[in-house]
C-alpha positions as CSV (number, residue, x, y, z in Angstrom):
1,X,10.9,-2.3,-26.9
2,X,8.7,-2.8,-23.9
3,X,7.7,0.4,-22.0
4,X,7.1,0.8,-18.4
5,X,4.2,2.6,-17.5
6,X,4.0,3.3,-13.7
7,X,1.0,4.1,-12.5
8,X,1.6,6.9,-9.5
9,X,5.0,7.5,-10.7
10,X,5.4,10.0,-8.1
11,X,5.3,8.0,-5.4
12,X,8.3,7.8,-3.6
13,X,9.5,4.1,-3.9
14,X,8.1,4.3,-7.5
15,X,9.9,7.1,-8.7
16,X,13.3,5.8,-6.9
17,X,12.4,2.6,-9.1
18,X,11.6,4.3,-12.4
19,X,14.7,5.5,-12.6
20,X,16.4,2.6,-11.6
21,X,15.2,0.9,-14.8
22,X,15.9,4.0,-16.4
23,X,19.3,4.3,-15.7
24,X,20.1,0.9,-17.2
25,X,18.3,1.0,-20.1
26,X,14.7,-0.1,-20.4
27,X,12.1,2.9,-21.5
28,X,10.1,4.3,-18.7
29,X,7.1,6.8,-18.6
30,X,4.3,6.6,-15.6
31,X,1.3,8.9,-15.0
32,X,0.4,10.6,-11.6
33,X,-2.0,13.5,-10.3
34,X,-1.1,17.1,-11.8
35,X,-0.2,18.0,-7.9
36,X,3.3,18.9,-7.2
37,X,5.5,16.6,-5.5
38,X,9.1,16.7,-4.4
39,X,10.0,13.0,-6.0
40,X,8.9,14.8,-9.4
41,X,12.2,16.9,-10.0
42,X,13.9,13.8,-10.6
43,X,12.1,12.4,-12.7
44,X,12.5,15.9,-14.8
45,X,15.5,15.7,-14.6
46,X,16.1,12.2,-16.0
47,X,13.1,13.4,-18.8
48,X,11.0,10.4,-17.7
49,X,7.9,11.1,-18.6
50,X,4.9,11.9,-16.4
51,X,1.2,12.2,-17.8
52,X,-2.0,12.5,-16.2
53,X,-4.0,9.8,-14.9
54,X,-6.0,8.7,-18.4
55,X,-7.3,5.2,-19.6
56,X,-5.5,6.3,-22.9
57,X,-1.9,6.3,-21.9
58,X,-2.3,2.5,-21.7
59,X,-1.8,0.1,-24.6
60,X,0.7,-1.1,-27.0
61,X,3.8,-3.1,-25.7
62,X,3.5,-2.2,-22.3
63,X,4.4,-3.8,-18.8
64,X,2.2,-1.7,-16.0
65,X,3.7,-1.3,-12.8
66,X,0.7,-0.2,-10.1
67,X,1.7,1.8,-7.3
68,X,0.1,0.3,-3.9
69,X,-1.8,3.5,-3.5
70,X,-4.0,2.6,-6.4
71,X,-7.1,-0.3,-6.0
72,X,-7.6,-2.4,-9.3
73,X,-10.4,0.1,-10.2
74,X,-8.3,2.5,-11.5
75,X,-9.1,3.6,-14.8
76,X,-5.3,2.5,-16.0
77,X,-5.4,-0.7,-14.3
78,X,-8.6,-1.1,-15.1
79,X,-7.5,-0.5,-19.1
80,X,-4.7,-2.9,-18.8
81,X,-6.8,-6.0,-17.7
82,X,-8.9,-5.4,-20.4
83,X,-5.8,-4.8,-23.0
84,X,-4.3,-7.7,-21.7
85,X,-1.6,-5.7,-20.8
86,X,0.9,-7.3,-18.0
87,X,0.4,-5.7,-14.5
88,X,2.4,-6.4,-11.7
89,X,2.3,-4.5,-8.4
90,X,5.7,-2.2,-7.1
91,X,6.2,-4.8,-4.2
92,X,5.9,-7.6,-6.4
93,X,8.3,-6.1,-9.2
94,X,10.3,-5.1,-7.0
95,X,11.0,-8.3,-5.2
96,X,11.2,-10.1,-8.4
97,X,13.9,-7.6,-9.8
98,X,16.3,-7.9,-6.7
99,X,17.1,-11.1,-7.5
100,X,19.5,-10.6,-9.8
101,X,22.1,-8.8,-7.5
102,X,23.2,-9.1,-3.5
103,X,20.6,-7.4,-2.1
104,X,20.4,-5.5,1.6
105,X,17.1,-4.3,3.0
106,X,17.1,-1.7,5.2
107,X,14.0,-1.9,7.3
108,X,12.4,-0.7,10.8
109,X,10.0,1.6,12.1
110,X,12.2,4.7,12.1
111,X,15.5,5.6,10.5
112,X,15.1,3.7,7.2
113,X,15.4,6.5,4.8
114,X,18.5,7.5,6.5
115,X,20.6,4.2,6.9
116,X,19.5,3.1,3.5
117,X,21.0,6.8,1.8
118,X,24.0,6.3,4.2
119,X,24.3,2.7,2.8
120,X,23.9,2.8,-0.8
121,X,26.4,5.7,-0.4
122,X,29.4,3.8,1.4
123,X,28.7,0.5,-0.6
124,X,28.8,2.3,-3.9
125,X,32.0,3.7,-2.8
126,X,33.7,0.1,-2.9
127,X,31.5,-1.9,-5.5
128,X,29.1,-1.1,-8.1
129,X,25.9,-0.8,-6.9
130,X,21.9,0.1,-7.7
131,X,19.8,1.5,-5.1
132,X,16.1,2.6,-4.3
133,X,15.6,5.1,-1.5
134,X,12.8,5.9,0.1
135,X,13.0,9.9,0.1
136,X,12.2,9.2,-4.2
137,X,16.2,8.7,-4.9
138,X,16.9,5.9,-7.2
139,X,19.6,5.3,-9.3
140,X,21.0,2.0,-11.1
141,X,24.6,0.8,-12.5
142,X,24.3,-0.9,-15.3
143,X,27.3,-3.7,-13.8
144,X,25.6,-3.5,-10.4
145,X,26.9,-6.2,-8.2
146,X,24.8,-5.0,-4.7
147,X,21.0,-3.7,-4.6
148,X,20.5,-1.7,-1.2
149,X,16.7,-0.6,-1.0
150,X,14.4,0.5,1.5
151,X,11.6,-2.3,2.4
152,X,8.5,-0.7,4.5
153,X,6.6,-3.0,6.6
154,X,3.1,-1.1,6.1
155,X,0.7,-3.9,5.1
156,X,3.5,-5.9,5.3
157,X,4.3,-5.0,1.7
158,X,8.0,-6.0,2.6
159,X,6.8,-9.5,3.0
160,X,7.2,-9.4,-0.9
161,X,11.0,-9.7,0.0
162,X,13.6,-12.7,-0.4
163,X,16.6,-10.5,0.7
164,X,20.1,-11.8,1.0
165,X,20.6,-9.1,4.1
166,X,18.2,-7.1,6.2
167,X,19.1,-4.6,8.0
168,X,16.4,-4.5,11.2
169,X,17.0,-0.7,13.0
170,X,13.8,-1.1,15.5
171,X,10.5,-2.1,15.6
172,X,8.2,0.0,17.1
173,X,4.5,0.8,16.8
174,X,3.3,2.4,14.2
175,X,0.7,2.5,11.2
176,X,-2.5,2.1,13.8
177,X,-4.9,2.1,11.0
178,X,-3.0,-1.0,9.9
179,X,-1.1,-2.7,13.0
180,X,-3.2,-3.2,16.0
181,X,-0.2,-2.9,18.4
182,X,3.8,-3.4,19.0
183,X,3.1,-7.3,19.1
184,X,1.7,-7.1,15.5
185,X,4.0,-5.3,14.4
186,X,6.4,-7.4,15.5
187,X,4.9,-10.0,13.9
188,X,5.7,-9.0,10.8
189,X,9.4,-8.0,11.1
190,X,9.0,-12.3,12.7
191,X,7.5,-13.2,9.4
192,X,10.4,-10.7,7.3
193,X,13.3,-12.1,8.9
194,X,12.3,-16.1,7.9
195,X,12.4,-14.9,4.4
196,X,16.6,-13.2,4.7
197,X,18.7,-15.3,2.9
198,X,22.5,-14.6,4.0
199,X,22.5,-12.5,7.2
200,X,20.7,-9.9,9.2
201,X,21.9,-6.9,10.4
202,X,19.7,-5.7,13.9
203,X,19.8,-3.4,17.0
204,X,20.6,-5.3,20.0
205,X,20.0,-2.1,21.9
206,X,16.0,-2.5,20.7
207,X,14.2,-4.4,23.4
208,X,11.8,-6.2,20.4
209,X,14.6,-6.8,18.1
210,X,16.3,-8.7,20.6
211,X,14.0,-12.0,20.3
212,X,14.1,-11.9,16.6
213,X,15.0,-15.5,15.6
214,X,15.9,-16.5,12.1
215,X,17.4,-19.3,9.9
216,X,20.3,-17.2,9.3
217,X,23.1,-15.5,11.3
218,X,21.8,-12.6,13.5
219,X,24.4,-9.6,13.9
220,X,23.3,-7.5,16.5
221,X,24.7,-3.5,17.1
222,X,24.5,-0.7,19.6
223,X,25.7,0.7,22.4
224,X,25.7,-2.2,25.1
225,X,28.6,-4.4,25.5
226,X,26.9,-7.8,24.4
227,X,26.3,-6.1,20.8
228,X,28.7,-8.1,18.0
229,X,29.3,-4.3,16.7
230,X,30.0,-1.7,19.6
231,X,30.6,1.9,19.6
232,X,32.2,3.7,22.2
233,X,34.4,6.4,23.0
234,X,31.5,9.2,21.4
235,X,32.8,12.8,20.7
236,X,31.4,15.3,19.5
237,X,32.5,18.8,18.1
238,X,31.0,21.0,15.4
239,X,31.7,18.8,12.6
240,X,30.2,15.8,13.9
241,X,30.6,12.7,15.9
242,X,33.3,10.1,16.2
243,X,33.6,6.8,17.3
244,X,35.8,3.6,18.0
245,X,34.1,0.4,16.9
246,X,34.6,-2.4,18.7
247,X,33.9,-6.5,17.3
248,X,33.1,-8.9,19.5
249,X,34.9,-6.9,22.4
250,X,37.9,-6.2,20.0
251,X,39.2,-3.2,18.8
252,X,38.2,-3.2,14.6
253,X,38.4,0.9,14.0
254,X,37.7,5.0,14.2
255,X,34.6,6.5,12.4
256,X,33.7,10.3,11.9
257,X,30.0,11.1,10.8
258,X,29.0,14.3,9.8
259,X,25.8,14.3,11.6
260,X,24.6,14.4,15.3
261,X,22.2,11.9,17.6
262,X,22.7,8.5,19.0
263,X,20.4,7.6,16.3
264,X,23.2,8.7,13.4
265,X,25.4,6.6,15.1
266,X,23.3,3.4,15.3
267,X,22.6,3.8,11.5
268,X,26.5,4.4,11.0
269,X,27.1,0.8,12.7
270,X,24.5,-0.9,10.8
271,X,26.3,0.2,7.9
272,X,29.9,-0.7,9.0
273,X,28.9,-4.0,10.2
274,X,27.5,-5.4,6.6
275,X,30.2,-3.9,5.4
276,X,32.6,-5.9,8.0
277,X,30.6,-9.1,7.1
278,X,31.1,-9.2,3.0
279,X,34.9,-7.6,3.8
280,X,34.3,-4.0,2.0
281,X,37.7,-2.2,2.3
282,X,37.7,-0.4,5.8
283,X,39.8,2.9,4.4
284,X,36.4,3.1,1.9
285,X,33.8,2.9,4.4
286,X,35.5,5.5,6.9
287,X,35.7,8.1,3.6
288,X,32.4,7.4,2.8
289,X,31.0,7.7,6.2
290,X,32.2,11.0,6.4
291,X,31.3,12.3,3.1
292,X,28.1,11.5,3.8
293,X,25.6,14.0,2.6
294,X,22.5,13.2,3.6
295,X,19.3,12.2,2.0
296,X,16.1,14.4,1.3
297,X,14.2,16.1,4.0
298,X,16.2,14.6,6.9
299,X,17.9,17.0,8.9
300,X,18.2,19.1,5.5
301,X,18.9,22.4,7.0
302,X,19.4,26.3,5.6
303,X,20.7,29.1,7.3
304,X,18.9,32.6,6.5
305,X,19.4,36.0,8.3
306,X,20.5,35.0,12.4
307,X,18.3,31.2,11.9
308,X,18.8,27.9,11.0
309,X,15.8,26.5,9.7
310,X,15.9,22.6,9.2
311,X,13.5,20.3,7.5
312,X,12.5,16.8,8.8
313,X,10.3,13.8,8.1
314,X,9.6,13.3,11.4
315,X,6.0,12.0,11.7
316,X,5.8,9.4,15.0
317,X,7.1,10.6,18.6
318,X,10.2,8.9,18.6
319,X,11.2,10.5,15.6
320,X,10.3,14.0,17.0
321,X,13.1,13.1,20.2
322,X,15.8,11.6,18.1
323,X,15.6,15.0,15.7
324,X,15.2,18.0,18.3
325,X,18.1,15.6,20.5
326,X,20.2,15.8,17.2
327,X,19.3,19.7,16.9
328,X,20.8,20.1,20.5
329,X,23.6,18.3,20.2
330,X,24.4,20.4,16.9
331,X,23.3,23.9,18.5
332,X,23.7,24.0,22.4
333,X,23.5,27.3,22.7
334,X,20.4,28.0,20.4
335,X,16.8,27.8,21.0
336,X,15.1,24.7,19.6
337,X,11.5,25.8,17.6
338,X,9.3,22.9,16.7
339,X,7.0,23.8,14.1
340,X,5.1,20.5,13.6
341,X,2.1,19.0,11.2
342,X,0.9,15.7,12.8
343,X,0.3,12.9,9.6
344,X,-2.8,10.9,9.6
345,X,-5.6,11.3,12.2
346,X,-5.2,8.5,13.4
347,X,-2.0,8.4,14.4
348,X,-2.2,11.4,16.1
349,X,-4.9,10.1,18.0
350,X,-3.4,7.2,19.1
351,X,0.0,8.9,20.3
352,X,-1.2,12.0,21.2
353,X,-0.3,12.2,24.5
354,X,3.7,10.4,23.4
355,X,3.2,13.7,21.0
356,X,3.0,16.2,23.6
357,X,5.9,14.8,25.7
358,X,8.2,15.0,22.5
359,X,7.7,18.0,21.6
360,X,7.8,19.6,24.9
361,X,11.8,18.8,24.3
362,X,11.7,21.7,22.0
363,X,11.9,25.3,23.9
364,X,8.5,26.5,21.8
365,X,6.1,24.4,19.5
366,X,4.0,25.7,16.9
367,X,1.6,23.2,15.8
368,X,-0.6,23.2,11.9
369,X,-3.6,21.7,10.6
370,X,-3.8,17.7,10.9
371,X,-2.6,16.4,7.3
372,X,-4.9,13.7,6.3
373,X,-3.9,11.2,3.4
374,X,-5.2,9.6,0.7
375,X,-6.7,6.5,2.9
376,X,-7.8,8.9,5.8
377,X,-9.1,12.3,5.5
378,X,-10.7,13.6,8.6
379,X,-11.2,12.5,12.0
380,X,-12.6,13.0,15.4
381,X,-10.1,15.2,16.9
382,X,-8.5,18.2,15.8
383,X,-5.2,20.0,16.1
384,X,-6.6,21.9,19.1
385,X,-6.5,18.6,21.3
386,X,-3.0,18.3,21.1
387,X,-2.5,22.1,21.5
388,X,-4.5,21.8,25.0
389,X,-1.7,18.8,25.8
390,X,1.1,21.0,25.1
391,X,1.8,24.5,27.9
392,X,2.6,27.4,25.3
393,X,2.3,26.0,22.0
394,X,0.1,27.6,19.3
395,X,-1.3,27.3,16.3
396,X,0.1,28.4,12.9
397,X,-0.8,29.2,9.5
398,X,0.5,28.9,6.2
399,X,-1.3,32.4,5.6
400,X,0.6,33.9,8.3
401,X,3.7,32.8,9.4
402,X,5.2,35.9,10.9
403,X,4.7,34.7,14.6
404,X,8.3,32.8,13.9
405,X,10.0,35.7,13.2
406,X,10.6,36.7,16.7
407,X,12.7,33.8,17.4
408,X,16.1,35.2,16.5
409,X,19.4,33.1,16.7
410,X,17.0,29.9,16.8
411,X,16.8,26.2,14.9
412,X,13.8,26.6,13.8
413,X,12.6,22.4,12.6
414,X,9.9,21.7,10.2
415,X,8.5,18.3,10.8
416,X,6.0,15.9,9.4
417,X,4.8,13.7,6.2
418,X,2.5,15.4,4.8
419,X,3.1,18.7,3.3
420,X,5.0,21.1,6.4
421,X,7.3,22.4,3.3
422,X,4.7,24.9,2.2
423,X,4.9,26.3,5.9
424,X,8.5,26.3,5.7
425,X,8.2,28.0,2.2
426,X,5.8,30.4,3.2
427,X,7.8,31.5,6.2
428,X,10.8,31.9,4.3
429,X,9.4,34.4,2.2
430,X,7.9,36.0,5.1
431,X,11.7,36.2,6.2
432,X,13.6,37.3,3.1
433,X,10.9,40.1,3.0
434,X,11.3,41.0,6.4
435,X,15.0,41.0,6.3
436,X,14.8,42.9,2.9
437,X,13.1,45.9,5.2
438,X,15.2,45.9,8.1
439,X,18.2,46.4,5.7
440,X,16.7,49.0,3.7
């Protein structure tokens, strides 16, 4: 029986699809750095395999699946060529795997993650359905008739796509070591929405998905009244936010979401509009709307002692407003806390100033290190530059995190892409301790 070896198993769109193929029934294994990483638990827990990079886990009858973080000099890749071993990169696998089921990619400079967790949940509540989430979540059914999965346009990798959906939340600029500017970036969702085969999904409400032109039907959704799929009548209360949707100016039906943000609610129509175009079972989708749970570090939050601390991907500006507007919304009467780690340096550099203003929403801002990446390790500025852009803020240490402690009855939000959960970790300790004392 063929195995398949993925090189960089932990990787987040790798690990999702090793244990898609795991689930229905081919043997997986893959190979990664010894480092820690969140996407690793599941793989544990499915007892996938994970080795350490070495020349020697390759050979036999294999099929190598390289992660995009890993140049054709790698010592695997390197051994498989000379093995004869096939190789085929994720994208490409990917792509070619899809084929076999109605597939829906969810794609767009922020929110992905989300609406594709909040999709594969409500579709798999009406049909069977395999799906690969970008937060490392994967699962497959083995009868699978829809495959929902996350498509990223960094380096354009989801030109690698022939959906039969996409869903298209924004486009915005992002990636500036890659695209050069909103125009190139749009560019590429251009180029990604020639290649959707049945229908696409996209937010009339965003300026530069508006003059997205395809061979296929464009459904567009939001808040304005042109939109095919509008919501009005919003409330909120403590549980979460309601709406009426309305279909071309006609009344279709009443949603409740158990989350908070304009941005939730976009997502939430996406959803119900795909759902409205292949005629999913309206009674499912409003259950599984509102069982929603959630994916992984998105608004995950934990309430210890008199705070609620919440963990978040947020890594570009916008993202920083649509999560501290969600945090107000949820907690109006509590102090918002940004503690923030800026991802790349040259992102940070390039929206350092759309940085500042975003996080000046939040009441204080506690700012660490710049987190570098595998591509991009150091830089010209440091976090100091955007400190001096931001009245009040400070710096903060995963040494010493005590300086949060004085922020009673406070949402305290971790955000960032690189590795702001050992901050959060660190400081919970810091307040289980102190809270240990003060009961003594």
């Amino acid at each position: 029986m063929t195995i398949y070896h993925f090189v960089g198993i932990k990787g987040s769109g790798m690990s999702a699809l090793a244990q898609i193929l795991h689930d229905t029934g081919y043997e997986v294994q893959g190979s990664d750095y010894d480092k820690y990483f969140f996407t690793q638990k599941s793989l544990e827990d499915s007892n996938i395999k994970i080795l350490p990079f070495q020349k020697e886990n390759i050979g036999g009858d294999m099929h190598v699946i390289a992660g995009n973080a890993f140049p054709d000099t790698h010592e695997e890749i390197e051994a498989a060529i000379e093995q004869g071993v096939p190789i085929t990169r994720y994208h490409k696998f990917l792509g070619d795997f899809m084929q076999k089921y109605t597939s829906v990619a969810v794609t767009g400079a922020h929110g992905k993650t989300s609406t594709t967790g909040l999709l594969a949940h409500v579709i798999s509540g009406a049909k069977p359905t395999s799906y690969l989430i970008g937060d490392g979540t994967g699962k497959g059914a083995v009868d699978a008739q829809y495959f929902v999965f996350e498509a990223c346009e960094y380096r354009r990798h989801f030109l690698s796509y022939y959906p039969d959906y996409a869903i298209m939340t924004n486009i915005d600029f992002d990636h500036p070591d890659y695209f050069a500017n909103v125009d190139d970036v749009f560019s590429a969702f251009q180029e990604m929405a020639m290649q959707v085969k049945k229908g696409i999904i996209a937010c009339g409400d965003d300026e530069q998905l508006q003059k997205i032109q395809a061979q296929v039907p464009v459904v567009f959704y939001g808040f304005a009244e042109e939109n095919d799929f509008q919501a009005r009548n919003v409330n909120r209360d403590r549980e979460g936010t309601s709406f009426d949707v309305f279909v071309r100016n006609e009344f279709y039906a009443s949603f409740k979401i158990p989350t908070f943000g304009d941005h939730n609610i976009l997502n939430a129509l996406s959803v119900i509009a795909i759902c409205h175009y292949e005629e999913l079972d309206t009674a499912v989708v409003q259950e599984r709307l509102s069982s929603f749970k959630g994916v992984k570090r998105r608004f995950s939050e934990k309430e210890i002692g008199s705070q609620i601390l919440i963990d978040d991907y947020a890594h570009h500006p916008t993202e920083i407003k649509a999560t501290v507007d969600s945090a107000r919304q949820k907690y109006p009467e509590k102090d918002i806390i940004a503690v923030f780690q800026p991802h790349t340096f040259t992102r940070t550099q390039t929206f350092l100033s759309e940085f500042a203003e975003s996080l000046d929403l939040a009441d204080k801002v506690y700012l660490c290190e710049i987190f570098g990446s595998a591509r991009e390790n150091h830089g010209k500025l440091s976090i100091g530059d955007l400190q001096s852009k931001i009245e009040g803020s400070e710096i903060i240490d995963e040494q010493d995190t005590t300086p949060l402690l004085k922020h009673d009855n406070s949402v305290l939000i971790f955000m960032g892409a690189g590795d702001i959960q050992k901050f959060q970790e660190a400081y919970e300790e810091t307040l289980k301790e102190n809270l240990a004392e003060n009961n003594e």
